[in-house]
N, C-alpha and C positions, 0 to 999 in steps of 0.2 A: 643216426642209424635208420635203415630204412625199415618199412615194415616186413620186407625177406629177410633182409638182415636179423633183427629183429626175434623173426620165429625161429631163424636158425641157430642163433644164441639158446632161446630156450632148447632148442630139439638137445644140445648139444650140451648141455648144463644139465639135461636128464638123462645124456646117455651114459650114467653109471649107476649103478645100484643102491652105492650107498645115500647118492643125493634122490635117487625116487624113495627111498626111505624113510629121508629127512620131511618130503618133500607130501606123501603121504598123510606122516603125522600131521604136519601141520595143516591141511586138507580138513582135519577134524577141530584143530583148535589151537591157540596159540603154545608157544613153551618157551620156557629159558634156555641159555645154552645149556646149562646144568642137568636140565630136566632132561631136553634130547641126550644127552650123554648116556646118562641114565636109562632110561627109556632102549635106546638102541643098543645100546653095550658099544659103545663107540668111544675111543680115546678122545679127550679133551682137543689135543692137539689134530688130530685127523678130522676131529669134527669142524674147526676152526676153519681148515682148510677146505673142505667141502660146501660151508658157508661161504665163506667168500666166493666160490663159482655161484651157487645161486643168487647173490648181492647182485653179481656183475652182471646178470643174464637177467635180473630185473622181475625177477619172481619173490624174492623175498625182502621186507624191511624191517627194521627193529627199531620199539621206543621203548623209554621208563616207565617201569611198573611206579603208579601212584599210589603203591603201599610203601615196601623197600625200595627208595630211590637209588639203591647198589643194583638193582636186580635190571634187566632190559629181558623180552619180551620178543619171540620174533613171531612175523606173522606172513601167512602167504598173500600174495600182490591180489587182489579178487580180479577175477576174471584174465589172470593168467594162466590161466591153462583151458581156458574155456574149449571145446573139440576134443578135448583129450579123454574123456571119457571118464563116471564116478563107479568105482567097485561097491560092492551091496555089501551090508553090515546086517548082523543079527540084530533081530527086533530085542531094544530092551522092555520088561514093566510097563515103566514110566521114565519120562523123562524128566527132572526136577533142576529147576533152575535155582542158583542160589545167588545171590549178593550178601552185603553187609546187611546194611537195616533193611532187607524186602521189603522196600519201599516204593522202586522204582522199574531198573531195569530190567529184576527176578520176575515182576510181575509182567510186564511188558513182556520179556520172551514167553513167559507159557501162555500168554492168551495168545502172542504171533503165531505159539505151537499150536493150539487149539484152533488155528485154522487154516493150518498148513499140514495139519498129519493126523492119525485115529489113533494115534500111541498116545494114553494118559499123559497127563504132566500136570505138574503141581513148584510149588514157588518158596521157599524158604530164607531165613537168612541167618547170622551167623548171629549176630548183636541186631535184633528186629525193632524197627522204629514201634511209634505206636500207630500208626495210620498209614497209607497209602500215601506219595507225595502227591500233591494238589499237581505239580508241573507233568506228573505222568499222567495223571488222571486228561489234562486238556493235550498233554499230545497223543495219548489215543484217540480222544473226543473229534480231533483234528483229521486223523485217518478214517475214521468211523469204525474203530477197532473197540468191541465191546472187550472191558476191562471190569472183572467183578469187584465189587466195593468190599475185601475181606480183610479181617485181620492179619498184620504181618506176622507170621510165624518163624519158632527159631527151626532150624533145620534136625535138631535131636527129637522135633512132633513130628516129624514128616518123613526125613528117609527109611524105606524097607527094602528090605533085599531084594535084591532083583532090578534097584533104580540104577539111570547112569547119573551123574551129576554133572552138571556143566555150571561151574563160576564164571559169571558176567562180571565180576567184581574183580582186581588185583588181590585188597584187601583179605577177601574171602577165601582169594585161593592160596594166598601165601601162609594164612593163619590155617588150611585145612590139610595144605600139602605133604605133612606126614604122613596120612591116613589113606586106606587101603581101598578106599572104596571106587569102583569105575568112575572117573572124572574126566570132564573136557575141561577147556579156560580159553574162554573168551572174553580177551583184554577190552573192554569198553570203558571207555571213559566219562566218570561219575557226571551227568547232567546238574543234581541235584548241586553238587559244589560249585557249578558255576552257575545254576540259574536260569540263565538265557532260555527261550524259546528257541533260539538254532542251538543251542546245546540237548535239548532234549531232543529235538528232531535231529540231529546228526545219530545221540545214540537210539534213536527208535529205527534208523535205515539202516545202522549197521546190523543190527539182531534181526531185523525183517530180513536181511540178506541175508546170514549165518543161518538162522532157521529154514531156510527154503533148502541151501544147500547140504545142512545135516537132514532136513526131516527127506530129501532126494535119498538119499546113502539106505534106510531103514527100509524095507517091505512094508506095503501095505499092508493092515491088518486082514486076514480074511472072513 
């Protein structure tokens, strides 16, 4: 496919409402089919079929959530839709990022946020380690991204009304996903479990990318 080709697939994969919809949501963070279901007031079966146009136009993928291995995860293609333009969102509070043991990734996005946007943020997690992981700590050290040496906190010391929450975690978000409170999910995949130095530097690029483009969406404080 050529690169006209290409953009006309996309132009043409968004020209319906219900896939700008879909397409939207996921703009802010990842979902399950379930969730978009949900979320949209959209029939399982019609939503299936509106997925598959955006599969094929190359805007959207899906993997396994590394909590419930049943559950998959779609996410939009980053920088497909680049030109298209991002709509403004109401400033929240705070932004509070959560994982399982805020150990890693929770903290990693709110210092990314601390210096990408004036809207508070604060780091939580669901089951909090007792330290900070040593592998997050050198891949900030890496970017020159100051990372504060705090204790991990469970997320019932932290949330107040008026935060959004965004799960970096599977884990966290499938164990928080009854509850009512404003949430994003951003599927990142746990460094800590694998280790690696390119395992943390993979999930440190993907949240430096996420963060830029949600802390875009939010007004400046004035």
């Amino acid at each position: 496919m050529s690169e006209l080709e290409r953009r006309a697939a996309v132009h043409a994969a968004l020209g319906d409402v219900a896939r700008l919809r879909v397409v939207d949501t996921l703009r802010l963070g990842d979902a399950s089919p379930s969730e978009l279901s949900t979320a949209l007031g959209m029939p399982s079966n019609l939503l299936a079929f509106h997925l598959k146009a955006l599969e094929s136009a190359g805007l959207i993928t899906r993997h396994r959530s590394e909590g419930d291995g049943r559950r998959t995860y779609l996410r939009l293609v980053r920088d497909a839709l680049d030109g298209l333009g991002l709509g403004q969102l109401s400033a929240p509070e705070r932004v509070v990022f959560v994982s399982t043991a805020n150990s890693a990734r929770s903290h990693l996005a709110a210092a990314l946020w601390r210096r990408a946007s004036d809207i508070p943020t604060a780091s939580a997690g669901t089951h909090p380690a007792e330290r900070i992981d040593p592998g997050a700590v050198e891949a900030a050290g890496r970017r020159q991204l100051p990372l504060p040496r705090v204790r991990p906190q469970h997320l019932d010391e932290v949330l107040r009304d008026g935060d959004v929450v965004v799960t970096v975690c599977d884990r966290a978000h499938e164990e928080l996903r009854p509850t009512a409170a404003t949430r994003l999910h951003w599927s990142i995949p746990d460094p800590v479990r694998v280790g690696t130095e390119a395992a943390y530097d993979a999930a440190y690029d993907e949240l430096a990318a996420r963060v830029v483009d949600l802390a875009q969406r939010y007004p400046r404080a004035s």
